[in-house]
C-alpha positions in Angstrom: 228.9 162.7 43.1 228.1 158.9 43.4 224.4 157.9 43.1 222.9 154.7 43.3 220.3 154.2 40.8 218.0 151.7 39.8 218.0 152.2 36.1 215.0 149.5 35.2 213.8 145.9 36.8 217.2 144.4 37.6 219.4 146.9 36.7 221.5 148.9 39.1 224.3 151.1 38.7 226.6 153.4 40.0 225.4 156.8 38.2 227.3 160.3 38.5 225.1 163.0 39.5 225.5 166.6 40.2 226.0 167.9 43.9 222.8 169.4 45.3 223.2 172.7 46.1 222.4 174.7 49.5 219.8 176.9 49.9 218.0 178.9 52.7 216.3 176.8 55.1 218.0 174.3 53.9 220.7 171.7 55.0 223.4 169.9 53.5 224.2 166.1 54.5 227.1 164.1 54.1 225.5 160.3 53.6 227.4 158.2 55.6 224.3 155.0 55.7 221.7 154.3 53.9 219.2 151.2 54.2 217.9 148.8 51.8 213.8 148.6 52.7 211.2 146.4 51.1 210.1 148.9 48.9 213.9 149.3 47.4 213.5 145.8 47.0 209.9 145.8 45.1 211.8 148.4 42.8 214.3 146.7 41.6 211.9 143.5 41.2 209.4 146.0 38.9 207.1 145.3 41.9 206.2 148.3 42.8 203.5 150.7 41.1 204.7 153.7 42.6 207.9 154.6 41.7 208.7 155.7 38.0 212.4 154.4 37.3 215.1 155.9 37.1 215.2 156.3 40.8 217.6 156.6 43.3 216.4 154.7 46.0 216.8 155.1 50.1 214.8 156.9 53.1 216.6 155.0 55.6 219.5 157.2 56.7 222.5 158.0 58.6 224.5 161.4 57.6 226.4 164.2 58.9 225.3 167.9 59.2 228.0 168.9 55.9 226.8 173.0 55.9 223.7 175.2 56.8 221.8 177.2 54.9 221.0 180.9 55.7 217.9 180.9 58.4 218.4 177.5 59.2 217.9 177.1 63.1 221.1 177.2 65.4 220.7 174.3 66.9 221.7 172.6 63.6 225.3 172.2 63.3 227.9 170.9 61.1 229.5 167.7 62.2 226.1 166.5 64.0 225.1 163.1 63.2 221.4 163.3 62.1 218.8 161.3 60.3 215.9 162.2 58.0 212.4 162.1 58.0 211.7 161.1 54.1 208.4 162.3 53.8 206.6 165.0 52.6 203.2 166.9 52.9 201.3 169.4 51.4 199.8 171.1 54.6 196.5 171.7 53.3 194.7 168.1 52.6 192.4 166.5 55.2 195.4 164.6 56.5 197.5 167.5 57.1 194.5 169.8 57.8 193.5 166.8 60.9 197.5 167.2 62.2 198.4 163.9 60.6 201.1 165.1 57.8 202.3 161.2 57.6 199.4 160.3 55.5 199.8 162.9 53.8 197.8 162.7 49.9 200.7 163.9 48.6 203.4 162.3 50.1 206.2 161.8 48.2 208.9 159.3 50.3 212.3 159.9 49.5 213.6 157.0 47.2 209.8 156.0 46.3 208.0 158.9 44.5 211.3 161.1 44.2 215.0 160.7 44.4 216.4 159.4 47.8 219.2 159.2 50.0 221.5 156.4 48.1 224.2 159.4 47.5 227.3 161.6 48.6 225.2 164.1 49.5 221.6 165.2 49.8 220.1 168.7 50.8 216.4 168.7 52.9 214.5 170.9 54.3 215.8 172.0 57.8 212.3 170.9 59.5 212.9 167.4 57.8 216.1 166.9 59.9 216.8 165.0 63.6 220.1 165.5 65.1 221.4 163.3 67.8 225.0 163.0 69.0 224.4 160.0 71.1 223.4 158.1 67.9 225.7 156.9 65.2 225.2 157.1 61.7 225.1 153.6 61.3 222.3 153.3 64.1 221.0 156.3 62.6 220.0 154.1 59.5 217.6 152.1 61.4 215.2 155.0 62.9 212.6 155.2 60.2 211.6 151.8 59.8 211.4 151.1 63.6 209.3 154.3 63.7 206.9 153.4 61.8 206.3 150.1 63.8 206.3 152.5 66.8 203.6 154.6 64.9 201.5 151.1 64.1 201.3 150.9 68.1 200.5 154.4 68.5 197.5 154.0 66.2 196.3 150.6 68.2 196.5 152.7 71.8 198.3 149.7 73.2 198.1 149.4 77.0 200.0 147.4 79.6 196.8 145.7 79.9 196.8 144.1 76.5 197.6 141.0 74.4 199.6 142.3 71.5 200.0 140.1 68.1 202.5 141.1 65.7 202.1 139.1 62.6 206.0 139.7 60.3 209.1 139.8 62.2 210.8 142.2 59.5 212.2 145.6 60.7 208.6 146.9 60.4 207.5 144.3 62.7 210.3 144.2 65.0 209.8 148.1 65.8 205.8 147.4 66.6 207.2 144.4 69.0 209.7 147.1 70.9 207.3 149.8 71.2 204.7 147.0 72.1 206.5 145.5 75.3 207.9 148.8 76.5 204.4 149.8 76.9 203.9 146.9 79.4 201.7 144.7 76.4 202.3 141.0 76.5 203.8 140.7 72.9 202.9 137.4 70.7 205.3 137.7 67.8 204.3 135.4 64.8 206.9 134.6 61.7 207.6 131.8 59.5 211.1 132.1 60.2 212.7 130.8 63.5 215.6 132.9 63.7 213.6 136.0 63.4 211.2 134.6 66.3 214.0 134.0 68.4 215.1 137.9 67.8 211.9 139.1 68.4 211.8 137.3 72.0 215.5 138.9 72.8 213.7 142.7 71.8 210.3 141.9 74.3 208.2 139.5 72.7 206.9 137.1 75.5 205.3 134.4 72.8 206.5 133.3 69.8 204.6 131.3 66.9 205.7 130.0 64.3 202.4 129.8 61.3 204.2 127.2 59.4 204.6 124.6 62.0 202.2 125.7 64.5 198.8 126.4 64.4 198.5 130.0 65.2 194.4 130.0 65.9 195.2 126.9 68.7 198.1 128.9 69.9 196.3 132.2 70.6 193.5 130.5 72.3 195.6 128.9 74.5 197.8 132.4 75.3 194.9 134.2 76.2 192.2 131.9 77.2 190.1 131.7 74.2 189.6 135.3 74.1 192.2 136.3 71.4 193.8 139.1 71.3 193.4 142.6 72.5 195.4 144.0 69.6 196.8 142.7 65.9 199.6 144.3 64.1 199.6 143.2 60.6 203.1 144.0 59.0 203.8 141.2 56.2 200.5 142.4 53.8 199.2 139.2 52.5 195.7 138.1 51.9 196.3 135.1 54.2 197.9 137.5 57.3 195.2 140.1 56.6 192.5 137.4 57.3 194.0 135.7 60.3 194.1 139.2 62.3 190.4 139.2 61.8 189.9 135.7 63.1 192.2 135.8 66.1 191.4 139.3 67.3 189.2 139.4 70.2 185.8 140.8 70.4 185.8 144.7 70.1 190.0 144.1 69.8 191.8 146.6 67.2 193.3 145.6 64.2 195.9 148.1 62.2 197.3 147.5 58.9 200.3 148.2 57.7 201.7 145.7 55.3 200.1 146.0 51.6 198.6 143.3 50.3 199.2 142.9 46.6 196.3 140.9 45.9 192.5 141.1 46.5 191.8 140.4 50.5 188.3 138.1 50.8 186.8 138.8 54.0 183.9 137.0 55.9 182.8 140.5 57.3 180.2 139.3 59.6 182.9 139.6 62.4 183.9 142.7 61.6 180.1 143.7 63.0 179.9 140.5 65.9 183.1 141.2 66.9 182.6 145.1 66.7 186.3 145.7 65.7 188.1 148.9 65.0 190.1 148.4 62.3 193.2 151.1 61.0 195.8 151.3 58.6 199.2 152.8 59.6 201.0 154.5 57.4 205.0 156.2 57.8 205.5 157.3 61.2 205.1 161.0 63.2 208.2 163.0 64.5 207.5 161.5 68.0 207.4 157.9 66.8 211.2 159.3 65.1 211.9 160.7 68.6 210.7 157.8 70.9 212.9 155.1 68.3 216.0 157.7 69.3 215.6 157.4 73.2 215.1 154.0 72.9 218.3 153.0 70.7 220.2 155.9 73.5 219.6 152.7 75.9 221.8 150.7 74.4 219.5 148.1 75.0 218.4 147.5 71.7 221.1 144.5 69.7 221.4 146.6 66.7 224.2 144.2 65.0 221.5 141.3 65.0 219.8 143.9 62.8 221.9 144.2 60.6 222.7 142.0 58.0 225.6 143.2 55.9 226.9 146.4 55.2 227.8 147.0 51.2 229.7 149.3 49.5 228.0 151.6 46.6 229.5 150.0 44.0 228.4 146.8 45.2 224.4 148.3 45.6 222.9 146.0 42.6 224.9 142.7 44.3 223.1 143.3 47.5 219.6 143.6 46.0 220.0 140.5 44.1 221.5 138.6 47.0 218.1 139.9 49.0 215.8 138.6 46.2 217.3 135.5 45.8 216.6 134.4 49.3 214.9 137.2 51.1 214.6 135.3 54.2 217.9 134.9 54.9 218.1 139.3 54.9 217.1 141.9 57.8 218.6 144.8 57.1 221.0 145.5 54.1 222.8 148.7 54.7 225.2 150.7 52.0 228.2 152.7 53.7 229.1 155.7 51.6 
């Protein structure tokens, strides 16, 4: 079967690899989408320390149920449209032992620390599969990086009653903005990139700030009375977005992480104590943060072509990486249509 592979830094091709084969408890799916994420993208730049090339990349997916393995649940059919949740977990470390398998210690992510979804076909584990008939494959591609903006606000408890920053309008932070404003918050969404803030107003975001051309310490004081805000949503992970979520978070605000910052962060941690913050990291997303991004795209509220910026076929994988890291602001979402 087709596989997309990144062979080394810069190199992609279209590699021929066997069909997996079913098993019990096991399911077959027919690819049908598969997303291009940031992480695909730090692979094929040699950016990224966790993945040991060859790889075939892609945990963002749309498929269709292709067979069943014996003992797999009935409610699993062929023909239903499904996606996956790409990560796995040992069930006995402290996160899996505290009911927390997403940060898992020995997570391996489909596409990251194992082979992923860029295929034909690809067999998981029947409790690693969501079925959904209302969804499309297509749409289907977009669930797990939504979800794990959804998780992000899970781990901040966001209220109706708060002031919500999300700093990185990407499809990380676009997913923390939704979740965010259908929780009642009053959503500041903060991006370098215009077109992106005017996206993230259309999905809930009631402020928008640009941090090149605006000042973005001026601007929150001015939203929310001096106080800053209630919450801060880091999803770009750079030493300069990392600091600024300190500084404009509010006295005993919260403060999750989720972007990785590949350089040393300096902080001035005297607010951390003055300002008695809580501050989390969020990492992949829970089965109900894959469930809630599924009732909210059933809406049909959510403008999921403005998502999406091109499709590609497999053949032309390596084309759309390079076209994403030659100007990766002009991207979203890249999808590949098997």
């Amino acid at each position: 079967m087709r596989a997309v592979q990144i062979k080394e830094a810069g190199k992609v091709i279209l590699a021929d690899v066997e069909m997996p084969q079913l098993k019990p408890g096991y399911v077959l799916l027919k690819v049908e989408y598969v997303g291009f994420c940031g992480s695909d993208l730090n692979t094929y730049r040699g950016f990224n320390p966790l993945v040991k090339l060859p790889v075939i990349p892609g945990h963002e997916i749309g498929a269709r149920i292709e067979a069943v393995g014996e003992g797999v649940p009935e409610f699993l059919k062929p023909g239903m449209a499904a996606t996956v949740n790409p990560y796995s977990n040992c069930g006995h470390c402290s996160a899996c032992r505290n009911s927390r398998p997403n940060a898992c210690r020995d997570n391996e992510t489909l596409g990251v620390q194992r082979n992923g979804a860029m295929c034909d076909y690809i067999c998981m584990p029947w409790e690693k599969v969501i079925p959904d008939d209302s969804i499309s494959t297509r749409d289907f591609a977009l669930v797990e990086p939504m979800s794990v903006g959804f998780h992000a606000v899970n781990r901040a408890q966001v209220t109706d009653l708060d002031y919500v920053m999300v700093i990185g309008c990407g499809m990380i932070g676009v997913g923390a903005i939704v979740r965010a404003s259908l929780r009642g918050a009053k959503v500041i969404a903060v991006d370098v990139d215009n077109n992106k803030l005017e996206l993230a107003k259309t999905l809930g975001a009631k402020y928008t700030i640009n941090s090149m051309t605006e000042n973005m310490e001026q601007r929150i004081k001015e939203i929310t009375g001096g106080e800053g805000v209630d919450v801060t949503i880091e999803a770009v992970g750079r030493p300069q977005t990392y600091v600024a979520a300190v500084m404009n978070t509010a006295f005993t605000g919260r403060i999750v992480y989720i972007g990785y910052s590949k350089q040393p962060v300096e902080f001035d941690t005297q607010y951390f104590v003055k300002k008695e913050l809580d501050i989390r990291g969020s990492r992949n997303a829970m089965p109900t943060d894959f469930a809630a991004v599924i009732e909210y795209l059933k809406r049909g509220t959510c403008p999921v072509d403005k998502l999406i910026t091109a499709i590609y076929a497999p053949e032309q994988a390596g084309e759309a990486l390079q076209t994403w890291a030659s100007a990766p602001g002009n991207v979203f979402r890249i999808l590949v249509k098997f």
